[in-house]
C-alpha positions in Angstrom: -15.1 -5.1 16.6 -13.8 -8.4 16.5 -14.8 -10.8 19.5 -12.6 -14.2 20.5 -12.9 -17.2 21.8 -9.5 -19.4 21.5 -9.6 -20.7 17.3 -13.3 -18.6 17.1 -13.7 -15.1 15.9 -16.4 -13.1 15.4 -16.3 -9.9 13.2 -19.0 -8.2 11.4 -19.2 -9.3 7.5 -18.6 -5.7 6.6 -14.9 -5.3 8.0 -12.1 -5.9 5.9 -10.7 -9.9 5.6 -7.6 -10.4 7.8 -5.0 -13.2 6.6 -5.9 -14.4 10.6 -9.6 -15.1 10.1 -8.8 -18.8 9.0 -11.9 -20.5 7.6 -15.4 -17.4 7.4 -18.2 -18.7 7.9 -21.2 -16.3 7.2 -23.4 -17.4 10.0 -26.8 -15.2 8.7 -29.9 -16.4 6.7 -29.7 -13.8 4.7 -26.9 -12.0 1.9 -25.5 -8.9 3.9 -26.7 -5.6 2.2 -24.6 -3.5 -0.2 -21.8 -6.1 0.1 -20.6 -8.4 -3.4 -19.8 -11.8 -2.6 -16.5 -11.5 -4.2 -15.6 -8.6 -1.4 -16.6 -10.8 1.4 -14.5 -13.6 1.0 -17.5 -16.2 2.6 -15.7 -19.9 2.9 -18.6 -21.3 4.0 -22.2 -20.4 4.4 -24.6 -22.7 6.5 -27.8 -21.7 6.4 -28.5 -24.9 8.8 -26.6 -22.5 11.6 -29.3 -19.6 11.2 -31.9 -18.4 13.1 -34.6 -19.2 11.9 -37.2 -16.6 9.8 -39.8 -16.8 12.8 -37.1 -16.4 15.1 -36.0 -14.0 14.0 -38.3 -11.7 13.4 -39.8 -12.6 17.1 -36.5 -11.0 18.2 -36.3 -7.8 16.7 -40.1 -7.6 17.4 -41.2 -5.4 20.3 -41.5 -8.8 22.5 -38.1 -10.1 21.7 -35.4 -10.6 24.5 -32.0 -11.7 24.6 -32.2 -14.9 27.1 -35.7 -16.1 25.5 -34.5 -15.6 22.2 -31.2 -17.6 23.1 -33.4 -20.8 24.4 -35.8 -20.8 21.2 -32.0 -20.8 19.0 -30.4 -23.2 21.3 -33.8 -25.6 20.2 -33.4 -25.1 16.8 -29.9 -25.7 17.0 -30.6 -29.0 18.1 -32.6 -30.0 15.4 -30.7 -32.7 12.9 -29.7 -30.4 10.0 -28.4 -27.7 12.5 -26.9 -30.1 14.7 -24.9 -31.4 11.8 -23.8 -28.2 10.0 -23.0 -27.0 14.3 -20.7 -30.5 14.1 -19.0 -29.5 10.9 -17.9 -25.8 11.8 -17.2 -27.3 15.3 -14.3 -29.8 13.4 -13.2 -27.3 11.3 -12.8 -24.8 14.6 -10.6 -27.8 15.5 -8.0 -27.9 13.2 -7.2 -24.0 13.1 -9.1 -20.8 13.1 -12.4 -19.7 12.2 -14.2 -16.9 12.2 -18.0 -16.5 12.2 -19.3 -13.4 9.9 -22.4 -11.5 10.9 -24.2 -8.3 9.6 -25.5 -7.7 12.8 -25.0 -4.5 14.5 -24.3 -6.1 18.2 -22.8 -9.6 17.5 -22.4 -9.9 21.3 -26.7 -9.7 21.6 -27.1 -11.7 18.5 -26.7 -15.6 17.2 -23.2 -15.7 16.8 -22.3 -15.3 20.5 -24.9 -18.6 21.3 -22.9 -20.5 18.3 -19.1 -19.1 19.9 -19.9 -20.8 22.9 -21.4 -23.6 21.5 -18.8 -24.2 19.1 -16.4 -23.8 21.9 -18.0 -26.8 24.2 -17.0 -30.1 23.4 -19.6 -32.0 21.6 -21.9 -34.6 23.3 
């Protein structure tokens, strides 16, 4: 299911390309599963933008909540590399469309709906 925010999408890597995604942006750390790279037609990939492994993996541990989880990614997201590569997909969300690809089962409770809102504040 495909979530908006004006110029930033959010659909799971494993639907089918639309003409209207404008620039994908594969937003995981990780190669989805059972999907060939020619089949998911990935623009960009900034592994900068991730999650990190630790954070990850705190997450989908037993411990692991939403809100918490968003504050530790909203830290790393301010480190240089991320805050750069955040910059970047923020400009090119600026001159048309994008749409941020994700393997995860519930985009809405995963890393992509921190980066849509993100990516839809003006930077400072």
């Amino acid at each position: 299911m495909a979530a908006t925010t004006p110029g930033i999408r959010v659909r799971r890597i494993y639907e089918t390309p639309s003409p209207d995604d404008g620039v994908r942006i594969l937003v995981d750390r990780l190669w989805p599963r059972g999907l060939a790279r020619t089949d998911a037609r990935v623009d960009e990939w900034p592994k900068a933008l991730t999650p990190s492994t630790e954070l990850r993996r705190w997450y989908h541990g037993a411990e692991g909540t939403y809100e918490e989880f968003r504050a530790r990614y909203e830290e790393e997201l301010a480190e240089p590399a991320a805050a750069e590569a955040l910059d970047r997909v923020r400009d090119l969300a600026a001159r048309g469309t994008i749409t941020l690809l994700t393997a995860a089962k519930d985009p809405s409770l995963s890393h992509t709906s921190v980066l849509r809102r993100l990516l839809a504040e003006p930077s400072g």
